[in-house]
PAKE-528294 format. One record per residue (C-alpha): x, z, y. Coordinates in Angstrom, 2 decimals, always signed. Layout:
// residues N
{{X Z Y}}
...
END
This chain:
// residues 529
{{-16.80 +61.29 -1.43}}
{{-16.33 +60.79 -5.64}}
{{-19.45 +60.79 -5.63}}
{{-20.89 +58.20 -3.24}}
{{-18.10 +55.69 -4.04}}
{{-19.04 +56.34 -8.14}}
{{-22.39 +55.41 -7.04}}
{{-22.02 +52.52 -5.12}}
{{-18.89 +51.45 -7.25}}
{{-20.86 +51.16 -10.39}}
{{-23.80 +50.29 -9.39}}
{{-23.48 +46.54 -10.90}}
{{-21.18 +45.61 -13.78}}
{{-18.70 +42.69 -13.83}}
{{-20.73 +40.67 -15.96}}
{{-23.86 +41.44 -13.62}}
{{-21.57 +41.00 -10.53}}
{{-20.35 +37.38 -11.87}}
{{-24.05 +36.84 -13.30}}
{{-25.85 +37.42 -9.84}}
{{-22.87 +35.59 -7.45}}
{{-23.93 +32.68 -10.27}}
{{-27.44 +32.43 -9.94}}
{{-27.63 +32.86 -5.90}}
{{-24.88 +30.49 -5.55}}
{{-26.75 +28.12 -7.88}}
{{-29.17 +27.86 -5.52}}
{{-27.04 +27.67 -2.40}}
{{-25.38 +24.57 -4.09}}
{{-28.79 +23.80 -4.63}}
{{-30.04 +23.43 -1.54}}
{{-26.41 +22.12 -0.52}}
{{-27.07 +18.87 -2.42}}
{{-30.64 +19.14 -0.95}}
{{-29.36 +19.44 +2.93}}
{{-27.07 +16.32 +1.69}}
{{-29.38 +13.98 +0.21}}
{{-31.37 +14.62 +3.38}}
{{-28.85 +13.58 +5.83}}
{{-28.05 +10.93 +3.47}}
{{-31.60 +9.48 +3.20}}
{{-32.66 +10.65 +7.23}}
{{-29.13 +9.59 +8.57}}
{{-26.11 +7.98 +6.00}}
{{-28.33 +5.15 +4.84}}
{{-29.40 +4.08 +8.76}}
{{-26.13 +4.61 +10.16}}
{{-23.44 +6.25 +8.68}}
{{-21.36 +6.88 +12.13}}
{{-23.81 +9.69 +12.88}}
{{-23.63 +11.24 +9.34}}
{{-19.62 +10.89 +10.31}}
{{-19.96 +12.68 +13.14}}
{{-21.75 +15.37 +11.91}}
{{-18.74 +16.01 +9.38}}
{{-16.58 +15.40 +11.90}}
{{-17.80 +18.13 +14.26}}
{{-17.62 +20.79 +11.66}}
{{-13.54 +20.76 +10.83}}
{{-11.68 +21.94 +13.94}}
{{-13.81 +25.19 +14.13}}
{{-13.27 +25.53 +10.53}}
{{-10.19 +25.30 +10.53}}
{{-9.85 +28.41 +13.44}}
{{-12.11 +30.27 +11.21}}
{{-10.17 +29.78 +7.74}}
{{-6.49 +30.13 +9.76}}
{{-7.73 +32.64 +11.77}}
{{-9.43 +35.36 +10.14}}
{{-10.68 +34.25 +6.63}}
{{-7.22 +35.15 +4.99}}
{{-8.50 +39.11 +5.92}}
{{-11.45 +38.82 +3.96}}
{{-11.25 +39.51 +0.40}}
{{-8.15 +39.24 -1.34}}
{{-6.35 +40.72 +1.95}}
{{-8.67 +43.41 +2.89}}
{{-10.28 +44.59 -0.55}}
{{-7.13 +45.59 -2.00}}
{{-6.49 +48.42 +0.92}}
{{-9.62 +49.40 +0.82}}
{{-9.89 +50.08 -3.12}}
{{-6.54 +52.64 -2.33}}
{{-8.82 +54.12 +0.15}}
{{-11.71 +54.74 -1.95}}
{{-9.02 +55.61 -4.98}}
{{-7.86 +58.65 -2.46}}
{{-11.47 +59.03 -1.68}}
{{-10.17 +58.81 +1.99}}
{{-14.02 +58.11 +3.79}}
{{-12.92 +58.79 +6.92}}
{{-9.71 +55.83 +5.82}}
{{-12.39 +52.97 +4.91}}
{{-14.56 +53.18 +8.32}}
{{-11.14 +53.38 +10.21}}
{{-9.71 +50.48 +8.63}}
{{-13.22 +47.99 +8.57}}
{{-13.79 +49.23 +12.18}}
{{-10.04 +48.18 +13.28}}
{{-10.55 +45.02 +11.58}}
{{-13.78 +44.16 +13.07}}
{{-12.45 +44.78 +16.47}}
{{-9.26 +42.67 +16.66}}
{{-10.69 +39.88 +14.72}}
{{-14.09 +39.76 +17.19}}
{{-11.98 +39.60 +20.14}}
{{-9.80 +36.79 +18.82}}
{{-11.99 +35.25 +17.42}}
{{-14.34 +35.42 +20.54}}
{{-11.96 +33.88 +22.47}}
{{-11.15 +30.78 +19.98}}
{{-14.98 +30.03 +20.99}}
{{-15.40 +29.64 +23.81}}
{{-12.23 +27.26 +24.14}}
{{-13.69 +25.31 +21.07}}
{{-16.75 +24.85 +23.30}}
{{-14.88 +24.30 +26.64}}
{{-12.46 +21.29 +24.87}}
{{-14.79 +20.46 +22.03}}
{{-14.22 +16.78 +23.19}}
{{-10.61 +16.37 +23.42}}
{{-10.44 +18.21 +19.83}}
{{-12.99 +15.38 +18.78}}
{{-10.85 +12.76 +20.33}}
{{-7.91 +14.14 +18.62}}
{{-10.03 +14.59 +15.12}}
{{-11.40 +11.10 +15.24}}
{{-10.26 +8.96 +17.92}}
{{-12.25 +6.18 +16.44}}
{{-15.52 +7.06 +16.14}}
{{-18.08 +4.61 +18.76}}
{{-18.85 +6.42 +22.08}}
{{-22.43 +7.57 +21.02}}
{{-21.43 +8.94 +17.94}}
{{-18.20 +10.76 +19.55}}
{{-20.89 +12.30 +22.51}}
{{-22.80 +13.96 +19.05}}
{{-19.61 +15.01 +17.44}}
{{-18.70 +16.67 +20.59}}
{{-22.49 +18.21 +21.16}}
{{-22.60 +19.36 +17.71}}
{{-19.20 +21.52 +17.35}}
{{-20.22 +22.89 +21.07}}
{{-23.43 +24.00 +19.45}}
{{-21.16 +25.36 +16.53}}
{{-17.78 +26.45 +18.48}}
{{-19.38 +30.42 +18.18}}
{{-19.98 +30.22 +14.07}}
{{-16.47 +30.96 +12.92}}
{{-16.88 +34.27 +15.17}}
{{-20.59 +34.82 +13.37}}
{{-18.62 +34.26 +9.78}}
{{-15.73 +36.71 +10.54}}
{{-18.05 +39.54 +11.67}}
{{-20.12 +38.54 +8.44}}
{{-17.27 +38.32 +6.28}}
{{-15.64 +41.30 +7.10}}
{{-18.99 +43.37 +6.44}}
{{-19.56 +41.45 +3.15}}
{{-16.18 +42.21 +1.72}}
{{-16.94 +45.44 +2.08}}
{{-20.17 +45.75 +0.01}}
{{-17.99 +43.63 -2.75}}
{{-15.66 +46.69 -2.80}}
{{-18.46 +49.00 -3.18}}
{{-19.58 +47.17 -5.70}}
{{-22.80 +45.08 -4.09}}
{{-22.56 +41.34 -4.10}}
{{-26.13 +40.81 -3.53}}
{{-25.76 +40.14 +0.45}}
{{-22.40 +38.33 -0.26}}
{{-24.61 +35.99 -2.34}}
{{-27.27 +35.51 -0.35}}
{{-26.22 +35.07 +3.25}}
{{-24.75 +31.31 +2.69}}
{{-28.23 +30.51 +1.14}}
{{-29.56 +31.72 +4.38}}
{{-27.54 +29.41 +5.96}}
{{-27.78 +26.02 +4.14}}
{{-31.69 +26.91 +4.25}}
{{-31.36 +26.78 +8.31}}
{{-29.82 +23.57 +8.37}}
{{-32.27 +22.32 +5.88}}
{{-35.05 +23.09 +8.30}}
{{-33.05 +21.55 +11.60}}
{{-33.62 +18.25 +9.63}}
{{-36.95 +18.23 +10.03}}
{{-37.22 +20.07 +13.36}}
{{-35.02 +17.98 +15.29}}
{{-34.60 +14.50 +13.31}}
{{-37.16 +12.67 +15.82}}
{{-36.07 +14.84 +19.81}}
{{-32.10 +15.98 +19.16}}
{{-30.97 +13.47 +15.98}}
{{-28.08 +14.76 +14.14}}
{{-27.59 +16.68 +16.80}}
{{-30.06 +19.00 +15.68}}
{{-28.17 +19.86 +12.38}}
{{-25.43 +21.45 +14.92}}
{{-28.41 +23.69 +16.55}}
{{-29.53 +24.75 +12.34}}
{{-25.76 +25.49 +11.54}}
{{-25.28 +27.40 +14.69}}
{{-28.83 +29.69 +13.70}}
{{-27.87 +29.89 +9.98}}
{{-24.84 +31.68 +11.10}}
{{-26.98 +34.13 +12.93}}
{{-29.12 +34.58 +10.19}}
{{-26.09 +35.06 +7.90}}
{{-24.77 +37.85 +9.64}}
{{-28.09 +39.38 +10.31}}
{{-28.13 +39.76 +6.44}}
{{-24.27 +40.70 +5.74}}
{{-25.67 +43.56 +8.44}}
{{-28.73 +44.68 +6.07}}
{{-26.43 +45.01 +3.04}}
{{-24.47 +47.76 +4.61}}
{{-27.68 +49.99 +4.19}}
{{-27.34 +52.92 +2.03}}
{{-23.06 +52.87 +2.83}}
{{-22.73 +55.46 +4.88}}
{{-20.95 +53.37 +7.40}}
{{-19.21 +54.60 +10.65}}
{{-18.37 +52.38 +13.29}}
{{-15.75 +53.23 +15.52}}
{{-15.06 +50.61 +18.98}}
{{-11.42 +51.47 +18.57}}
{{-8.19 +49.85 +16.87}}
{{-6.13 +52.26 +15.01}}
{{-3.09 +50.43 +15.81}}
{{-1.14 +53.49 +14.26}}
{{-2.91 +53.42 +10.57}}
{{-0.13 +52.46 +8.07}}
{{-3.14 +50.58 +5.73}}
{{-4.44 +48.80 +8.80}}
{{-0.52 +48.09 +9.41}}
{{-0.14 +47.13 +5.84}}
{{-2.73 +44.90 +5.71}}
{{-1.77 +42.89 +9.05}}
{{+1.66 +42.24 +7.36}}
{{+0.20 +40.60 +4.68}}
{{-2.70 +38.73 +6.61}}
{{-0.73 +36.08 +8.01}}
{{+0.85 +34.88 +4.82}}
{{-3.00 +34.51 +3.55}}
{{-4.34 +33.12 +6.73}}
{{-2.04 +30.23 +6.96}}
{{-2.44 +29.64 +3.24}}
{{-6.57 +28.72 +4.30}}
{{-5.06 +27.29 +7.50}}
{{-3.44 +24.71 +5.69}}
{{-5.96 +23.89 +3.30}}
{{-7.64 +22.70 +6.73}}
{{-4.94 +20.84 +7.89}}
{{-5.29 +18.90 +5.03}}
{{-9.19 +18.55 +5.34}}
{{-8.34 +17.36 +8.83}}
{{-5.93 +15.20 +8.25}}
{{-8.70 +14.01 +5.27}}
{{-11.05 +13.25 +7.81}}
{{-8.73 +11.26 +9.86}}
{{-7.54 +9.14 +7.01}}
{{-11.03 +8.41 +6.13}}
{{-12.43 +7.57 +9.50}}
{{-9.94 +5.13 +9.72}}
{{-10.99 +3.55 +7.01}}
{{-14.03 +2.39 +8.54}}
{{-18.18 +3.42 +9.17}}
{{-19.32 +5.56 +6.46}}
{{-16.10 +6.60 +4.25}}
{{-16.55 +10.13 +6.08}}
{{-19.69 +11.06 +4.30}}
{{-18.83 +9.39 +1.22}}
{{-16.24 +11.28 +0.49}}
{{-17.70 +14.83 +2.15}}
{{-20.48 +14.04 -0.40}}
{{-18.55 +13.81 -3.31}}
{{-16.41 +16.80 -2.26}}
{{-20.16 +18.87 -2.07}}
{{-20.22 +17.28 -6.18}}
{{-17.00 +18.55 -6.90}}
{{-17.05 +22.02 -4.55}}
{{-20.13 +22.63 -6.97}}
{{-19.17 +23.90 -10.17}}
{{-15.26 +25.12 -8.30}}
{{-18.20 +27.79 -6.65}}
{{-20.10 +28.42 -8.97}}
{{-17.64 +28.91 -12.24}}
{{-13.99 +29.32 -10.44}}
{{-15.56 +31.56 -7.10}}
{{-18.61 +33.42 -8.71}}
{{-16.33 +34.83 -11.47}}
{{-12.87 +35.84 -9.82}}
{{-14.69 +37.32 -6.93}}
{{-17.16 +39.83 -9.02}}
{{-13.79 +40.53 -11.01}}
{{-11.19 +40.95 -8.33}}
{{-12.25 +44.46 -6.71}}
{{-11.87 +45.11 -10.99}}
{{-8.49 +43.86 -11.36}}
{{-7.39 +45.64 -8.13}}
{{-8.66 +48.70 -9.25}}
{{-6.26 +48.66 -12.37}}
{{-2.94 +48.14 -10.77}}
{{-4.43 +50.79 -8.63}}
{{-4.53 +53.24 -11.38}}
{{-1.34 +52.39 -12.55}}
{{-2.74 +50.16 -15.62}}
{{-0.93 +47.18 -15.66}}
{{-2.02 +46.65 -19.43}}
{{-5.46 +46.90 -18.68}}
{{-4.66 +44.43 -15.97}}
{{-3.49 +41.87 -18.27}}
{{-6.01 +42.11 -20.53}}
{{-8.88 +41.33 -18.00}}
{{-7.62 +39.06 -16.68}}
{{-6.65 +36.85 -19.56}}
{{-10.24 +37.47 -20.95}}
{{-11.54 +36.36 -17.87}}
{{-9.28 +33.36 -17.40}}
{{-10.33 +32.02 -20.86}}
{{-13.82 +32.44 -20.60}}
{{-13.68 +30.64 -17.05}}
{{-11.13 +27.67 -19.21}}
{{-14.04 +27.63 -22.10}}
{{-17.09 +27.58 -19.48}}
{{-15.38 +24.85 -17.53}}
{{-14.34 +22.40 -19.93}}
{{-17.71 +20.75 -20.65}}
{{-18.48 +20.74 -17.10}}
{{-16.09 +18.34 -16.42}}
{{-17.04 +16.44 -19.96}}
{{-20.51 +15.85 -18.15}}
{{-19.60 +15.47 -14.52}}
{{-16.68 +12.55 -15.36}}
{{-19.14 +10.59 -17.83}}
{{-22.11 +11.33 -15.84}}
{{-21.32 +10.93 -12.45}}
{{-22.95 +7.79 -12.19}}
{{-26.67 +9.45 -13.22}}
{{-25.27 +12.18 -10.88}}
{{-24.25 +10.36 -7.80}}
{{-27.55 +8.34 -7.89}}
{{-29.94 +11.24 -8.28}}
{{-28.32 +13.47 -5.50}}
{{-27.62 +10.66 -2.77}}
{{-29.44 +8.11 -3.71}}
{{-28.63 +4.59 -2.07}}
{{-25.29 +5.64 -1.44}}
{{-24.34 +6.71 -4.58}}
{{-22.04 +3.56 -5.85}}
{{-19.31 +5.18 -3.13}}
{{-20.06 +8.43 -3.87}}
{{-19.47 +8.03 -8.01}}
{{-15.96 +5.96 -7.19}}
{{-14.86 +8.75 -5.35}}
{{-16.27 +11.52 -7.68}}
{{-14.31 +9.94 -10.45}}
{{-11.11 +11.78 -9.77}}
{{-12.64 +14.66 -8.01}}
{{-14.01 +15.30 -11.18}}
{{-10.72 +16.10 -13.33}}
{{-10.06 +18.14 -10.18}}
{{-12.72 +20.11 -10.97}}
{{-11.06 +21.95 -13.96}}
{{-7.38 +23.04 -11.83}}
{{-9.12 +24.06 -8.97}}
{{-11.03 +26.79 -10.90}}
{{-8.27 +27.91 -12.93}}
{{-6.47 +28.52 -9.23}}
{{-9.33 +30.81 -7.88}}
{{-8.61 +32.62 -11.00}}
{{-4.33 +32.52 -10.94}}
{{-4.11 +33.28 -7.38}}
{{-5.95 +36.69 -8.02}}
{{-3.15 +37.46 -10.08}}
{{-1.04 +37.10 -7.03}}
{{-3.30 +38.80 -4.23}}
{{-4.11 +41.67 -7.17}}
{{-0.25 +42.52 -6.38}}
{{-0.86 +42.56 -2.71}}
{{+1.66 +39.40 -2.72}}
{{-0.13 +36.56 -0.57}}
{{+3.19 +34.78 +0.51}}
{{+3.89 +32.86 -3.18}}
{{+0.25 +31.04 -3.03}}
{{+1.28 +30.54 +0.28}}
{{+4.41 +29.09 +0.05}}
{{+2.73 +26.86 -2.73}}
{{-0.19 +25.77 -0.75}}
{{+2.51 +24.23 +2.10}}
{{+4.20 +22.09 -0.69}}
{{+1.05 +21.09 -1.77}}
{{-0.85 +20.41 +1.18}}
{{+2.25 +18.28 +2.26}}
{{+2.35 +16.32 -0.68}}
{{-1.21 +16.07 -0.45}}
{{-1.20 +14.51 +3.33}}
{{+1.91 +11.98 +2.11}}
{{-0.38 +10.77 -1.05}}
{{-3.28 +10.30 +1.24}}
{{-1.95 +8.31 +3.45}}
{{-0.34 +6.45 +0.57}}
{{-3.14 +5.88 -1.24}}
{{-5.92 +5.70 +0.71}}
{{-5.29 +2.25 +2.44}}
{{-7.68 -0.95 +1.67}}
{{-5.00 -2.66 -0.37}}
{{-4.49 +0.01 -2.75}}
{{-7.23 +2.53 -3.96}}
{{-8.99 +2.84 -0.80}}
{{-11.33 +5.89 -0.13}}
{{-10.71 +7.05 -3.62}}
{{-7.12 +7.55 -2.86}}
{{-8.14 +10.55 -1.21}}
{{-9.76 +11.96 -4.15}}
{{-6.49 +10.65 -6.36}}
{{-4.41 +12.69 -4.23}}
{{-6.57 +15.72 -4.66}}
{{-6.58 +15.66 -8.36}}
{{-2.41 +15.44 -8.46}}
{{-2.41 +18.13 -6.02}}
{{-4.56 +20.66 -8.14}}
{{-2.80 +19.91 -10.76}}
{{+0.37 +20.93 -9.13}}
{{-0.93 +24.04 -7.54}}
{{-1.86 +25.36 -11.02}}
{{+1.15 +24.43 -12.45}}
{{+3.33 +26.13 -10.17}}
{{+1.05 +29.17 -9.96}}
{{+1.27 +29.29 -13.54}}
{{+5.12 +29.24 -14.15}}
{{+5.73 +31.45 -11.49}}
{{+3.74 +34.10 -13.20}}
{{+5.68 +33.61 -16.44}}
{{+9.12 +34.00 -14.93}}
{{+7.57 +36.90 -13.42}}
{{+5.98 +38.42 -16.33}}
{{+7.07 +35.97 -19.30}}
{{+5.14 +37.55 -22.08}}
{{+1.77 +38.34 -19.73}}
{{+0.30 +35.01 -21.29}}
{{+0.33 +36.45 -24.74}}
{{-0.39 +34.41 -28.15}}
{{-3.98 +35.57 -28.44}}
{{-4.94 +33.84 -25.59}}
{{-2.38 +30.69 -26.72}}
{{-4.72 +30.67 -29.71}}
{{-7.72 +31.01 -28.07}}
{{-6.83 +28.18 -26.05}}
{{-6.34 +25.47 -28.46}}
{{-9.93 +26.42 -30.47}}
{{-11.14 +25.72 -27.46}}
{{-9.50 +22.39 -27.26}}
{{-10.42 +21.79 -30.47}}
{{-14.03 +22.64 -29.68}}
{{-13.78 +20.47 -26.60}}
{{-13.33 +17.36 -28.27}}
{{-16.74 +17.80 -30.03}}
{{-17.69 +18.05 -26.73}}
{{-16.81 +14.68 -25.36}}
{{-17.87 +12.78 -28.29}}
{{-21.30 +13.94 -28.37}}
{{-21.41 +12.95 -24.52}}
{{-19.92 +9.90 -24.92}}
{{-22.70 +9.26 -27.68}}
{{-25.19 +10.54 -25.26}}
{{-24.13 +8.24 -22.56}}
{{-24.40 +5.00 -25.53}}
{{-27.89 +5.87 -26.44}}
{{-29.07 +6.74 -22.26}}
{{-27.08 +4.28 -20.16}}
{{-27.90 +4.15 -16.51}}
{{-29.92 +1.28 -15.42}}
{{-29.84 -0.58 -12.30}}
{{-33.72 +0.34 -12.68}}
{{-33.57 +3.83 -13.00}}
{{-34.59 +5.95 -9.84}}
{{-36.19 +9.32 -9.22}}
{{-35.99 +12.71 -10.00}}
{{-38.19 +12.13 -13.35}}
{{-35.83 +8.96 -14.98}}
{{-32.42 +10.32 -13.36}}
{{-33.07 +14.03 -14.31}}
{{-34.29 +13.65 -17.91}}
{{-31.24 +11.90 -18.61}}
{{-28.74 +13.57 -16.96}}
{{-30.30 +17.03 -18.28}}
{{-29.98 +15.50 -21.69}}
{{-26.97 +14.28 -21.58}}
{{-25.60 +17.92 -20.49}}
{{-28.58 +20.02 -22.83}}
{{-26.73 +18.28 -25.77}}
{{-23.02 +18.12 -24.44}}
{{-23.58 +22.18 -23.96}}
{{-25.07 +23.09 -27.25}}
{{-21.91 +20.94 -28.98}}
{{-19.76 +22.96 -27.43}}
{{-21.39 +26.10 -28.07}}
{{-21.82 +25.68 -31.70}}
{{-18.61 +23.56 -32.55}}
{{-16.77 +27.17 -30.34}}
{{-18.93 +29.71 -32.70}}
{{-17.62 +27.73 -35.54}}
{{-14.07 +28.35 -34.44}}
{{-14.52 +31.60 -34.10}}
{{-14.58 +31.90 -30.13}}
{{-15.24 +35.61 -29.06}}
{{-17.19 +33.46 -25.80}}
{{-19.51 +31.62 -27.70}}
{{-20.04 +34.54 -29.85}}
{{-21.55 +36.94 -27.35}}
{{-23.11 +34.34 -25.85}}
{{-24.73 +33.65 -29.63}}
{{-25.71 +37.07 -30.01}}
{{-26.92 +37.27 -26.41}}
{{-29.64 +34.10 -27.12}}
{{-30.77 +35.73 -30.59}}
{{-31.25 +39.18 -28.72}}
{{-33.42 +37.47 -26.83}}
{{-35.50 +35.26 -28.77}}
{{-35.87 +38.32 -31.92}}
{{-35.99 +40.94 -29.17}}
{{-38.89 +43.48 -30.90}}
{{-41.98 +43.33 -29.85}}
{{-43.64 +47.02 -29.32}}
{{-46.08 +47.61 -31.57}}
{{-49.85 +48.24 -30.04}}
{{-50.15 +51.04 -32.51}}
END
């Protein structure tokens, strides 16, 4: 049993885990943007309700997804299963995935197929607003959906698996899979089902998902057993502490939901302005904040596991600087930029989409530090403090959005203003909470780490800002050719500041990542003789 779980356990390294989840979820943002400027161009820009609807449709069987049974995957579930594999207990880690597949399919067969039996009085209730035809295709839609969130959990479950055995290949790819199915709905279906026909690509793409969460389990050695080993004091274990982290997701939905209904009110259209700039700002948050505390949480796990709380610490502060230095300049670019963005992404739409972005885009920078402070918490097996935060936070969230978000005040944007004072208090509680915890786990290393990157950081923003003064965005400037060069400019140069202003401060980050480039480019080159 050492044996197969060294082999499978090893197989990747963190910085090949985090490397990989980057690149395929690069390109699952990628063709995120691309599904989005498609029903923007095919559907937003002719008639917004139906774009609306098709937003609309998705959040009630999200939310029975996310409440349900996504607080199991991951940060619940991984951290039995690593004591498992620590007591090299095989017979343990089939027991405990096949317990957890069971319940979760039948409950989460059931939510189905009443999603798709009241699928219109949950629209109703979602969006009581929306014009008759548009309400019949929200309703059509999550009926052609109301069987996904079972699709993810079975998916899920199987994919936090391979993360704990050290394969995040299939993790990666199976949401590409499914973007790349709604992708091809568009033009399937725009002309015979409408938007409609984006409900039939979701509802495939989570078929296809699963089909490849099932492939990655090849080479596992894993046992299925159609029981529930109610009796199993991990499986036990693990239920305790899964309702703390499902209704911390559930209420992250709430708030979408009550997002949605705050913006629908606000008229045709505001719907899919702001889901777009959400997909802007959910962007980097995956690709930086996601990519990097997932590939190094079955790591971090593993210490306290072992008993090495020092070890612990260290990681994770590494990690959590790194993520601070790599983000920083993202959020440079995507404020000052979001204009070249906005307009190259959605196209006519983007005026609404950059107003909103503006605040999302300070966002940007808390909500990745959380993916990486609330590891500290679920590391501990302790999924009631982010919990307990995440109800404070959605509240206050749901109060400023209905404060803000009216016509008289900041509109559509308010929504995004309320999200950028909420992240901002998330982190900050996370944070404190830690130190009283632990108050000298933030140690002064990384304090002085920290403010060379600050000082780096303002490098940053002056070289875009100069950027911006010598390529300002026209009213003229269209296409993928005028849009693109500048906006790749503008972040080539903002980038390669802040990578040589950090070397010059002595920043361990831009250091390997120095020595990394010249590796590359004076790599020898074999001799033919």
């Amino acid at each position: 049993m050492n044996q197969i779980f060294s082999r499978t356990t090893k197989r990747i390294s963190l910085g090949g885990a985090a490397s990989l989840l980057f690149a395929v979820t690069l390109i699952t943002q990628l063709l995120g943007f691309l599904r989005n400027r498609l029903i923007s161009t095919n559907f937003t820009v002719n008639d917004p309700g139906s774009s609306d609807a098709f937003f609309a449709a998705f959040q009630l069987p999200d939310f029975f997804f996310y409440t349900i049974t996504a607080g199991a995957l991951g940060v619940t579930f991984i951290p039995f299963l690593v004591d498992r594999m620590q007591a090299s207990d095989r017979k343990g880690v089939w027991e405990l995935t096949s317990s957890l597949l069971n319940i979760l399919a039948i409950v989460m067969a059931g939510v189905s197929v009443l999603t798709f039996i009241f699928a219109k009085p949950m629209i109703h209730l979602l969006a009581p607003n929306l014009p008759a035809d548009h309400l019949a295709e929200a309703v059509r839609i999550m009926q052609f959906i109301s069987f996904n969130p079972l699709l993810f959990t079975l998916s899920g479950i199987l994919t936090s698996v391979q993360q704990t055995f050290g394969r995040f290949f299939f993790y990666a790819l199976a949401p590409l899979m499914y973007n790349a199915m709604i992708i091809v709905s568009i033009f399937i279906f725009r002309d015979s089902l409408g938007i409609v026909g984006l409900g039939v690509g979701a509802l495939i793409g989570a078929i296809v998902q699963l089909g490849v969460a099932a492939i990655g389990m090849y080479g596992l050695g894993f046992r299925y057993w159609p029981i529930i080993k109610w009796k199993n004091q991990n499986f036990r274990g693990m239920l305790r502490n899964l309702p703390a982290r499902s209704l911390d997701q559930g209420v992250d939905q709430v708030n979408s939901i009550a997002e949605v209904n705050r913006a629908q009110a606000l008229g045709t259209g505001p719907v899919s302005y702001y889901n777009f700039a959400l997909t802007l700002h959910n962007v980097p948050i995956f690709l930086l904040g996601n990519s990097i505390a997932i590939a190094a949480f079955p790591r971090l796990t593993e210490r306290l596991s072992q008993n090495r709380s020092d070890l612990f610490r260290k990681e994770f502060l590494d990690i959590l600087r790194a993520m601070i230095w790599i983000t920083v300049p993202v959020v440079i670019v995507s404020y000052f930029a979001r204009g070249y963005l906005a307009r190259l992404i959605f196209g006519d739409v983007a005026p609404d989409v950059a107003r909103i972005f503006e605040f999302l885009a300070f966002a940007i920078f808390f909500r990745i530090l959380y993916t990486m402070l609330s590891r500290y918490f679920y590391a501990h097996k302790d999924t009631k403090t982010p919990l307990v935060v995440s109800i404070f936070a959605i509240a206050l969230n749901i109060f400023l959005a209905f404060t803000l978000a009216k016509p008289q005040t900041w509109n559509i944007s308010g929504l995004a203003l309320a999200q950028l004072i909420v992240a901002i208090f998330e982190v900050t509680v996370l944070f404190l909470v830690i130190v009283w915890r632990s108050p000298r786990f933030f140690n002064s290393t990384f304090w002085r780490g920290l403010v060379r990157v600050s000082a780096a950081s303002g490098f940053s923003l002056i070289a875009t800002f100069i950027m911006i003064s010598l390529l300002p965005l026209q009213i003229a400037d269209r296409g993928l050719v005028t849009l693109g060069t500048k906006f790749g400019l503008i972040s080539l140069i903002t980038l390669i500041v802040h990578l040589g202003a950090s070397y010059i401060f002595g920043l361990s980050e831009a250091k390997a990542v120095m020595l990394k480039v010249r590796n590359i480019i004076l790599k020898p080159i074999r001799q033919p003789f």
